[in-house]
N, C-alpha and C positions, 0 to 999 in steps of 0.2 A: 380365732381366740374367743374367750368369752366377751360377751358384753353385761351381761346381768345375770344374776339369781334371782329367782324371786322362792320362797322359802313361805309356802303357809300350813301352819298348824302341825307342824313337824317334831314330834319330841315335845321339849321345851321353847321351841319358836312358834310365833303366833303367826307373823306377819311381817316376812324380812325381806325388804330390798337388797339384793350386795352387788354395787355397782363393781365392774373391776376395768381395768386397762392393759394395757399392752405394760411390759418390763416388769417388776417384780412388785407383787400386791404381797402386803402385809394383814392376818386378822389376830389383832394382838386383845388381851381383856384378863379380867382376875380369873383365876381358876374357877372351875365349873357354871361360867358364864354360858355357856354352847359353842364354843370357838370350833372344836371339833365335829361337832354336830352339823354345821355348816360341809363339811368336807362328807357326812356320813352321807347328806340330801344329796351330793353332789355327783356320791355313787351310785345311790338307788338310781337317779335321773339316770343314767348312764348304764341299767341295765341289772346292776345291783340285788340280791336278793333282796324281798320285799317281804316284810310281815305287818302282820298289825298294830307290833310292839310302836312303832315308828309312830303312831296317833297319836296325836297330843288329847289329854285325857281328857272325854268331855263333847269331842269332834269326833264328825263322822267319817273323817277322812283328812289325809296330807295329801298335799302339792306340791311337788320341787316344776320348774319350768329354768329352764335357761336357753336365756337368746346368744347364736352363734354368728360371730363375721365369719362366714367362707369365704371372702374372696382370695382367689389366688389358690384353693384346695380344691384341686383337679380330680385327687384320690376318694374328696369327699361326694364329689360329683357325679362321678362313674359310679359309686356305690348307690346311691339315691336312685340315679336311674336304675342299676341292678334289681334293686328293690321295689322297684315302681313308684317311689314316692317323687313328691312334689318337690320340686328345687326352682327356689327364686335365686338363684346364683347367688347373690350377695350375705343373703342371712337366712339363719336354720334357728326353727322353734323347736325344740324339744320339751317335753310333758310329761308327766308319770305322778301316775293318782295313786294311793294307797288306801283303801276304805279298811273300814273300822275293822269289818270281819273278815280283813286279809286278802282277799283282792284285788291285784292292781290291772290297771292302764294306761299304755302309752301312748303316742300322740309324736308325730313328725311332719312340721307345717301344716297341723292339722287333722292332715291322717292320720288313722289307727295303727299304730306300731307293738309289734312283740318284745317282749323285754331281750331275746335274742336278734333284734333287728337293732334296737338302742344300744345295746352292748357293741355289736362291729361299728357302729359309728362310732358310737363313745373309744374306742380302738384307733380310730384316726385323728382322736381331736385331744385326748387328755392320758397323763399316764399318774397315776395316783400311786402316793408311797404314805406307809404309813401305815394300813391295813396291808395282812400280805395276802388276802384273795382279790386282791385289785392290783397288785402291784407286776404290772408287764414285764418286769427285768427277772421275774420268777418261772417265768415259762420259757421253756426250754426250746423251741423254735425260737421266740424270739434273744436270746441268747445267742444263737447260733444266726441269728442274722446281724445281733452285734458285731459280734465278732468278725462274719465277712463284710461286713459293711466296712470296721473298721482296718482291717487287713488289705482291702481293694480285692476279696475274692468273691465277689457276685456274680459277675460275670461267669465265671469255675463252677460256681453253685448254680447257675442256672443250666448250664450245658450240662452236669449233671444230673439233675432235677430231668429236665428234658430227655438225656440218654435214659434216665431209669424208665421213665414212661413209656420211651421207644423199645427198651427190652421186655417191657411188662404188658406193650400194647401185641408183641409178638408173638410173645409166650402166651398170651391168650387166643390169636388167631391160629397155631401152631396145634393147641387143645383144642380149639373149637375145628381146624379139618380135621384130626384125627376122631373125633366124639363125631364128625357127618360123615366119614367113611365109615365105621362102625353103622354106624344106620344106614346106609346106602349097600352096605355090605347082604346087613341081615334081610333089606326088603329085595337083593338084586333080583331074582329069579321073578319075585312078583310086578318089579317095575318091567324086566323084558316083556313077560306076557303081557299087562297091558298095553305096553308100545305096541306088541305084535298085533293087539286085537285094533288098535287103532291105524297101522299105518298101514296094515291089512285090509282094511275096510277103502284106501284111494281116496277119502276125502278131499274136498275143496269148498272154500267159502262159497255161499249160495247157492250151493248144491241143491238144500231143501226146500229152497222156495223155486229154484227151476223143477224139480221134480212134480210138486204139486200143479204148474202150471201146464204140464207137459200131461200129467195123469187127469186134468181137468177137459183138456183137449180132446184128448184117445178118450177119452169116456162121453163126448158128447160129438163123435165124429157124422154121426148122421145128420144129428139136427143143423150140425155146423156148414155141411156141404149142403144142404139140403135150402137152407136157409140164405147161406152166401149166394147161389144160382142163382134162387130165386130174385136177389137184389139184385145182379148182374141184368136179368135177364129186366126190370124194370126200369132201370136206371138205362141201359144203354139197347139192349137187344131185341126187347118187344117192338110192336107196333107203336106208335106215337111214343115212345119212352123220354124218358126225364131231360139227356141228352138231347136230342133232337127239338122239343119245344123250348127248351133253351138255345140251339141256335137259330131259330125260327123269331124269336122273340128277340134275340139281340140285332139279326139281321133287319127288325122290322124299324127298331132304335134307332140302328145305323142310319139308315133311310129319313126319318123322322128328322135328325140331326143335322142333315143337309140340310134341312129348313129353318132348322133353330139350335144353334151349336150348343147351348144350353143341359141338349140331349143327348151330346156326345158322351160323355161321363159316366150315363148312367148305361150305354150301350157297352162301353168298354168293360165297367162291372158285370153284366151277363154274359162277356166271354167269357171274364175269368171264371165266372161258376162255371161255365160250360167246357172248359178245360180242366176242372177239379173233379166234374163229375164224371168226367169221361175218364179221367186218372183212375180214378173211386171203382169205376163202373169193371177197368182193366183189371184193379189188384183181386177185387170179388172174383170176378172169373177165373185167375191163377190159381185163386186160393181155393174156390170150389173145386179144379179138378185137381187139384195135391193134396187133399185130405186124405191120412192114410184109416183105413180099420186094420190096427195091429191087433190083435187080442192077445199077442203073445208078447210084442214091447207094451202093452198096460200091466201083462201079471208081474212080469222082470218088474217095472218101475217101481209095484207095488212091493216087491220082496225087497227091493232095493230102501223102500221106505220106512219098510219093516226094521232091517237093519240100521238104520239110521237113527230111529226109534229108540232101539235099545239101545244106542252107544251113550243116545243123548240122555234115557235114567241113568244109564250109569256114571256119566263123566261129564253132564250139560248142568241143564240145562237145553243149552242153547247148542248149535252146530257150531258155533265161533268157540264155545270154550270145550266143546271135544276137543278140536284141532290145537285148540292153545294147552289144552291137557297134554294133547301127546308131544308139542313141543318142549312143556315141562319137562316128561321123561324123560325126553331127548336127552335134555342140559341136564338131569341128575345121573342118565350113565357116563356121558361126556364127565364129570366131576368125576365119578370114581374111576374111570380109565387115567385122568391127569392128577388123581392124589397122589401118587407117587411123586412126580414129578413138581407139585404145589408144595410140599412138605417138605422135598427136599430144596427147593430155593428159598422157603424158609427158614428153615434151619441154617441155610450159607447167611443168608439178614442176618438172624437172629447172632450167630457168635463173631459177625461184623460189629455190631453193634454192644452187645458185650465184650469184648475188646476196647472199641471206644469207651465205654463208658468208665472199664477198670484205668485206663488212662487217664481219663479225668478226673476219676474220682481220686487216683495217685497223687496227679498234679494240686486239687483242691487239697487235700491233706497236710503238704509240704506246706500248701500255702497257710494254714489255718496254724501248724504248728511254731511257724515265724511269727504271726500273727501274735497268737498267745501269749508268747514269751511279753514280745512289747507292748500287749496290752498289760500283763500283771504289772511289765514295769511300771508303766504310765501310771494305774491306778494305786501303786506300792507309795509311790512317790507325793500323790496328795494326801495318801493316810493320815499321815503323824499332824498332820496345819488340822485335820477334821478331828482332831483329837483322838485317834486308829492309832497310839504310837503302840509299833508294834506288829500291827494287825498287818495279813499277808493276805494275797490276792490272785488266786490260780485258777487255771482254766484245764480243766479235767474233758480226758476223751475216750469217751469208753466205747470199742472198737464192738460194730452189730455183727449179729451172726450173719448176714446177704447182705447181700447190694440193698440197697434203697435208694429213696428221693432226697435223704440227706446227705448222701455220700457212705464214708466207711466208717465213720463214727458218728456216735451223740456228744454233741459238745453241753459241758453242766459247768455253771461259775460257781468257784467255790470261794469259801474265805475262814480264817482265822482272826479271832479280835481280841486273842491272848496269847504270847508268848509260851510255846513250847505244846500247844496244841495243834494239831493236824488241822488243815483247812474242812471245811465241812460245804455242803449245798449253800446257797445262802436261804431258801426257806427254811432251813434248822439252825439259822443266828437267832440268838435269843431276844436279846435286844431290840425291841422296837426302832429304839434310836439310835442304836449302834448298824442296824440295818437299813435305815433312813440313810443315814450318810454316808455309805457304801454306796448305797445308788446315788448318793452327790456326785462322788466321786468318781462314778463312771459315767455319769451326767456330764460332769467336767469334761472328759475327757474323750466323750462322745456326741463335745454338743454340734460340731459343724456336721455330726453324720444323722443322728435321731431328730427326723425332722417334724415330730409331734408338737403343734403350736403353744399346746399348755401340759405345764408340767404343776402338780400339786404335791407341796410336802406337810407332812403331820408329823410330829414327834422329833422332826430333825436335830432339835436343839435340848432335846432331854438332856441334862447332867453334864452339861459341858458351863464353858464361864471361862473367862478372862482371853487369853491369844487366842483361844482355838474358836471361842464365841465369833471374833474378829474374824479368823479363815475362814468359818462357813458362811458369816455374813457375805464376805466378799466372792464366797465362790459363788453362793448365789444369786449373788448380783451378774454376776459373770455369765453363766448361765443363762440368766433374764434378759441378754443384750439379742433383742431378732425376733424372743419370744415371750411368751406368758407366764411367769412363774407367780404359783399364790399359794405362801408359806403360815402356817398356824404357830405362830412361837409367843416366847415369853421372854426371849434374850433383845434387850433394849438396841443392841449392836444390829440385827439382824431388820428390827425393824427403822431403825433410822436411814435405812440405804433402800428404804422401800419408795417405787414412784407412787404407789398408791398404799397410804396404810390408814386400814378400817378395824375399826376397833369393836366388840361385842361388848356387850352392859346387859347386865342381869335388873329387873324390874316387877314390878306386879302390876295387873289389872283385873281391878275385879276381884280381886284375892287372892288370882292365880298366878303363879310365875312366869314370866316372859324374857324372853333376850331379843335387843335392838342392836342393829347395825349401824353403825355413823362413820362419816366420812372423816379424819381428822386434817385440819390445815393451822397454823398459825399456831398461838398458843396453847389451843388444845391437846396439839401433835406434841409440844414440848412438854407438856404434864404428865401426855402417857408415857412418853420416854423415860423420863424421869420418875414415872413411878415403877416403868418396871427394871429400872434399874437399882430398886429396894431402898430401903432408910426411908426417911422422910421425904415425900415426895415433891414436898410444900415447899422444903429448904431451897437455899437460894444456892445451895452446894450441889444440890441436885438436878436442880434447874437449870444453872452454869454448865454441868457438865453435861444433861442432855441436850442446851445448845451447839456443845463442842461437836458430839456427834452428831445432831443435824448439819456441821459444818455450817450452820446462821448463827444471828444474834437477833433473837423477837424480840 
């Protein structure tokens, strides 16, 4: 719920604190104080079209801010994070600057917010009546989640919702193989040829680097043999060679170390060379006389590289993505040999699932049409207390041409507020205040289900007076019991049942006009009572009986 407005330079407001609380706030004052004005700040905050008209003349700019308690609003939590913004669990700052030349900015804990990021929150925290491009009970989704909310069919709506995505997520995969066999179709003959040129060619990973080191070989086979002998022959085979003064030289250690064991260690070390070299001395030998001169496996190797060559401009780089080239083929003629067979187990899904869905969406229908009936009742039956005597309350379904995510109809509320007229949309009731209290009404009637913490009314109490003044007071008090209600009226009834009633006062500073917010308590609360319950406000007949309805005696 709200904790504060803060309202600067706004219209006719210079600099308004509006403290509010929990159950139902009152902002009561003489006509054309700003009492409304407060309610207009409250929507810009909240995402509201924004111009420049909004400046108070004079000022470079408005500020609406209001500080929010979240706690316990889970919904408003998942969204913050959705959005990336900053959540101290407990309380939400919201912002929104309007500059002179039309420009706004917003602000969420800080952060820079879009006036469509302010508006989905202000969607979980406030529902405004009064204006009807703020008024939530006008959009047509959420009408049709009234109504399942209030019927128990969510659940129905959501399995349907659900089926329609699963026949919509079908019907798209269903078009998208047939749109890749088409293409697989028109490229076949050119995917076989290049598989043939590739699996043609017996590739394998590393092929090209053993080839290079194999054509490095064959092309230095002289020096190689020539070269290796020669080591063999000095390492082990010559005269005095390498071998042999190493064991001449360890054997001499050995001896040495009889006299001072000290030196055994280091005799044991010149075996080991004399073992490694002797190893050394064997592999040179081997490998000198198996060096081949192929001339004819160098030219092969070399055609062979050739080929390898060109596979790699045309399908490489590299030899690793030849070979993953021709596996690609692979898997796009594998695809068109099993679109037959992909298509048609889709098609078995696909009218499994429409089936289901037309089931559900059957079953949700029944349900929404029982629904309806007992909601017109329910809402028929507060009319006449809201002064609606008369007025009728129906819920129209107008059957879509497909399936969809809302089932087999659109649901629209409609209403009549005269005898002997057809029910109509309710954004085509004329009445400001006759469509205020239509949404009391289903306020009422929907308060254990619309679980929005604050509810704001404007114009509620247009043109009503005496019993019916009485019924809306109470309804929204009623209302108020759990959550936030903050009503702009002028009927003394409405405000005496307020836990919190703030009154607006018109003023000058400076020579300019201002409106101030004050808290009212004690006798001040009795004056205004009394005054807006007309005649002499001063009288002690007045006074007497705005004590009655405060139910005190100040």
């Amino acid at each position: 719920m709200f904790v504060e407005l803060i309202i600067r330079n706004f219209a006719v407001l210079k600099d308004l604190q509006v403290p509010l609380q929990a159950g139902l706030n009152v902002l009561s004052g003489e006509t054309g104080a700003g009492k409304s004005i407060v309610v207009d700040a409250l929507a810009i905050l909240l995402g509201g079209r924004a111009s420049s008209g909004v400046v108070r003349s004079g000022e470079g700019r408005a500020l609406v801010e209001g500080v929010v308690d979240i706690r316990g609003l889970r919904p408003v939590a998942v969204l913050l994070a959705e959005l990336g913004l900053e959540d101290d669990e407990d309380q939400l700052v919201l912002r929104r600057e309007v500059r002179a030349g039309g420009r706004s900015r917003g602000w969420v804990n800080g952060s820079p917010a879009t006036a469509g990021m302010l508006r989905r929150i202000g969607s979980l925290l406030v529902d405004i009546h009064g204006q009807h491009e703020h008024q939530r009970l006008l959009s047509g989704d959420f009408q049709q989640q009234v109504l399942d909310a209030f019927g128990g069919c969510t659940d129905a709506a959501d399995r349907v919702a659900e089926g329609f995505r699963r026949t919509a997520d079908l019907r798209k995969r269903l078009g998208a193989l047939a749109e890749r066999r088409r293409e697989l179709e028109s490229r076949a003959d050119f995917i076989r040829f290049q598989l043939g040129e590739i699996l043609g060619a017996k590739l394998h990973a590393g092929e090209d680097e053993e080839l290079r080191v194999e054509t490095n070989r064959l092309g230095h086979a002289d020096e190689l043999a020539r070269e290796s002998h020669a080591l063999h022959e000095l390492l082990h085979a010559a005269e005095d060679a390498v071998s042999d003064r190493l064991a001449d030289a360890a054997a001499r250690l050995r001896r040495l170390g009889e006299k001072d064991p000290s030196l055994e260690s280091h005799a044991s070390t010149l075996e080991d060379a004399y073992h490694q070299v002797s190893d050394a001395a064997a592999e040179l030998g081997r490998y000198s006389t198996g060096i081949e001169h192929d001339p004819a496996r160098l030219e092969s190797i070399r055609q062979r590289q050739v080929l390898i060559q060109r596979l790699q401009r045309k399908y490489g780089p590299t030899l690793a993505e030849v070979i993953q080239r021709g596996e690609n083929l692979r898997s796009e003629l594998d695809e068109l040999e099993t679109a037959d067979m992909d298509a048609s187990a889709l098609r078995d899904e696909l009218e499994q699932a429409e089936a289901a869905w037309q089931a559900d969406a059957q079953e949700l229908s029944q349900q929404r049409e029982e629904a309806a009936g007992r909601l017109s009742d329910a809402a028929e039956e507060i009319f006449p207390a809201l002064g609606l005597e008369g007025g009728r309350f129906h819920v129209q379904f107008e059957e879509l041409s497909g399936p969809s995510a809302r089932g087999r109809e659109r649901i629209r509320f409609m209403a009549s507020m005269n005898p002997g007229f057809p029910p109509s949309p309710l954004s085509q009731v004329a009445s400001g205040g006759e469509l205020s209290r239509v949404m009391l009404a289903l306020k009422s009637v929907l308060s254990d289900i619309d679980d929005l913490p604050t509810l704001v009314f404007d114009e509620v109490d247009a043109g009503i007076g005496g019993m019916v003044a009485a019924n809306v007071a109470d309804c929204l008090a009623e209302v108020s019991r759990g959550r936030q209600v903050l009503v702009v009226t002028h009927l003394a009834r409405v405000a005496a049942r307020a836990s919190n009633h703030l009154v607006v006062e018109k003023g000058a500073v400076d020579g300019a006009a201002v409106s101030l917010v004050r808290r009212l308590e004690g006798d001040e609360r009795v004056h205004e009572v009394a005054r807006m319950l007309g005649g002499d406000a001063g009288s002690g007949t007045s006074l007497e009986h705005a004590r009655e309805l405060l139910g005190r005696v100040v």
